[in-house]
N, C-alpha and C positions, 0 to 999 in steps of 0.2 A: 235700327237704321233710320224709320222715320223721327227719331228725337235728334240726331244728330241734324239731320237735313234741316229741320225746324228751329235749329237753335240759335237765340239770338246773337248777334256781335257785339263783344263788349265793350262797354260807354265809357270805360275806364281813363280817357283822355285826361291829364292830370295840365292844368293853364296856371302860368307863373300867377305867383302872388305880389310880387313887385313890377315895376315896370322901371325901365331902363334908366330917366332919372332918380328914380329912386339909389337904383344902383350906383348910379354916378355920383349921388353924394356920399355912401357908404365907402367907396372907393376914395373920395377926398377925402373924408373922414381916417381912413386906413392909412393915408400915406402922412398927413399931419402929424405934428408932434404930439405923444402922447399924455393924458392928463400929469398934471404935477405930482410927482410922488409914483408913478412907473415908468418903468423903464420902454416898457413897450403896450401895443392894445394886444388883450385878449380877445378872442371871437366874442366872450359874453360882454365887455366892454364895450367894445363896439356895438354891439344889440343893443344896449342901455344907454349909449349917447344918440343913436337913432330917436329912441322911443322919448327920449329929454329934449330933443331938438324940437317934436315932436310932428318927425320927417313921415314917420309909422304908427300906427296905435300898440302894436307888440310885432316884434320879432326874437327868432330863437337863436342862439346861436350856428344851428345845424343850416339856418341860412343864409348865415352870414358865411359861413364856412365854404356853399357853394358856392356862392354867388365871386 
């Protein structure tokens, strides 16, 4: 009982790693025509024109995907 009573609350807040312009050119970026030679962007595409803009120092696809 006392270990429950004592235990602490956990810290586990998780704070975005971009911030909203960022997103907002990720988003222009998305709705632009896509590079010569595809048809459309990929999630990873998109990550790697961030990172060539050099809007970000690395992004993954899996946040490009939420965001």
């Amino acid at each position: 009982m006392e270990v429950a009573l004592a235990r602490q609350r956990p810290t586990g807040r998780q704070f975005r790693k971009r911030d909203g312009a960022q997103e907002a050119r990720l988003v222009s970026i998305a709705c632009s025509l896509p590079p010569e030679g595809h048809a459309r962007w990929t999630l990873q595409r998109l990550a790697d024109q961030m990172v060539t803009l050099e809007i970000v120092e690395s992004l993954g696809k899996e946040t490009v995907r939420r965001t």
